[in-house]
C-alpha positions, 0 to 999 in steps of 0.5 A, a space after each residue: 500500500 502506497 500512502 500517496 493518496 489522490 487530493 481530497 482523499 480520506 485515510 481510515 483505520 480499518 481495524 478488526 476486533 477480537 484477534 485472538 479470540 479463536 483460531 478461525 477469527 485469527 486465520 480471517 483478520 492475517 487473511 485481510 491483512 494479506 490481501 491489503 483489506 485491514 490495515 489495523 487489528 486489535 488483540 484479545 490477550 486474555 482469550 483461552 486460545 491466544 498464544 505466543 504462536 498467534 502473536 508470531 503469526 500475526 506479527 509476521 505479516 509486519 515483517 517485510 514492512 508494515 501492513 497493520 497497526 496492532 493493538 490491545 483490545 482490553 477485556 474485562 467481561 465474562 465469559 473472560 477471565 482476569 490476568 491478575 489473581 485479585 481482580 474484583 468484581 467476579 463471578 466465578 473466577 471470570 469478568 462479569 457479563 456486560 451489563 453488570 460491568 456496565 452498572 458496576 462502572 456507572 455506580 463506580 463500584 470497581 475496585 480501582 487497585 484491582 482494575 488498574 492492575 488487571 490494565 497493567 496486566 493485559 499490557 505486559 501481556 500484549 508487550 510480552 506476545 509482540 516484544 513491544 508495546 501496543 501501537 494503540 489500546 481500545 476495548 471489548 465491549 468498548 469497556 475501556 470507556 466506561 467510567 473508571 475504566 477510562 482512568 485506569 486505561 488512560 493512566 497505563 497507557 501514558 505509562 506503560 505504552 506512551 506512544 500509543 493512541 486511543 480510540 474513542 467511538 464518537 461519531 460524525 453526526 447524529 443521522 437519521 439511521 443512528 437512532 436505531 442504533 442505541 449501541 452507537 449512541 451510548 458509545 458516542 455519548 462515553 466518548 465525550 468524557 473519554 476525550 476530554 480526558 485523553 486531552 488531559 492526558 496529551 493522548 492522541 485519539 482518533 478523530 471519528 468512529 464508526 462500525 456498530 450496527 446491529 447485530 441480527 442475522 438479516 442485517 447487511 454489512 454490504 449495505 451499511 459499509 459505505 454508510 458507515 465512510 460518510 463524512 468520515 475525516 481524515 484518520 477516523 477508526 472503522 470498526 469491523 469483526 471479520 472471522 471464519 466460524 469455529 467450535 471455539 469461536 461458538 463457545 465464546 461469543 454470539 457473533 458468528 455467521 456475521 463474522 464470515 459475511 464481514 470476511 466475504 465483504 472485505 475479499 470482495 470487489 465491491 469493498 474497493 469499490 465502495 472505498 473509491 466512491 467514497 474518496 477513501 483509502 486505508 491509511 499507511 501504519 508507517 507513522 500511524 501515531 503522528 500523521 493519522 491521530 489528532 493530539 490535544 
């Protein structure tokens, strides 16, 4: 991929969630990042089936030069469980679902020490698989917005991996479609205080976000992809969940027939048109934290 772009034309992060959460998503995510279809991918270091192995084969794909920007993908809901032994609230050893974690964050009942310390640990986890720190840090579930979360995040990224960016999930502009998207409301409305606190930070966040629809059998990516490019402006993150359906993926995770239509979206024709009639192109990972982040 050349970073020479047209005049007037938008660089975007595509970047894949949940690297690491099962063989057959990991094999999609190096896939597209093969084909030049993913120019980002965020990594689960606390999934069962993640490994030194999946780290390697995934950083291989850099080798000859970048392809993609590598990140971690902070988790802290079930059916997880934490690196570190004291981690509270749990549940049986493992994160809490959503919505509890959620409420917890809200009534900002987390242990502080434990969460900061579970940050601290899938860091050190992440620098240990890749030999290197995170290029940015974002979150499954997007926890890494919630209250208290966004302290303990903001504070470990400026100290264990200060040249990385962070991702904020606000949106362009509040369109029609947006109203039947309540995930993407809420996120969008976390974002604000998680900026302004990066801001505080001097941490570089991306400019815009887009990527959440919702997650039904009959919905199509196809149909969304090109919406989700509008108004976009230089630099924005494109969230998406590309995988090949396996057993361990089945256990894990609800989201799995849309993952392989994401896959057959992205090795389309259809996806590079899409990207031409927007005036988009995906950014170049060389220099991704000065010439792609807007910095307070």
């Amino acid at each position: 991929m050349s970073d020479r772009a047209a005049p007037g034309t938008r660089r975007i992060w595509l970047c894949a969630d949940d690297y690491g959460i099962a063989p057959g998503v990991n094999a999609a995510i190096r896939d597209l990042i093969a084909r030049g279809r993913l120019n980002a991918a965020s990594v689960m270091v606390v999934a069962p089936t993640f490994d030194r192995a999946a780290a390697d084969s995934l950083a291989r794909l850099n080798a000859e030069g970048p392809r993609a920007a590598v990140g971690l993908h902070l988790t802290l809901t079930g059916p997880f469980r934490p690196l570190s032994a004291s981690f509270r609230p749990a549940r049986d050893g493992a994160f809490l679902p959503l919505g509890a974690t959620l409420r917890a964050a809200l009534l900002r009942r987390l242990d502080a020490g434990a969460l900061a310390a579970e940050v601290e640990a899938q860091i050190s986890a992440f620098t240990t698989a890749f030999d290197r720190p995170p290029d940015f840090v974002d979150g499954h579930h997007h926890v890494h917005l919630f209250p208290q979360v966004r302290d303990a995040v903001l504070a470990a990224v400026k100290r264990s991996a200060p040249a990385a960016w962070v991702r904020q999930c606000g949106q362009v502009r509040l369109s029609p479609g947006r109203l039947a998207d309540p995930k993407g409301l809420l996120i969008a409305f976390l974002s604000r205080e998680f900026r302004r606190r990066a801001a505080v930070h001097g941490m570089p966040t991306n400019p815009a976000f887009a990527g959440t629809y919702s997650l039904t059998p009959t919905a199509d990516f196809g149909a969304l992809f090109p919406r989700f490019l509008r108004g976009l402006p230089d630099g924005s993150v494109v969230m998406c969940h590309p995988g090949f359906v396996d057993d361990v993926l089945k256990r894990l995770d609800p989201v799995t027939g849309l993952r392989e239509r994401e896959h057959a979206y992205f090795v389309s024709d259809t996806f590079t048109q899409a990207l031409a009639e927007a005036g988009v192109k995906l950014a170049e990972p060389a220099g991704y934290h000065v010439s792609a982040m807007a910095r307070p």
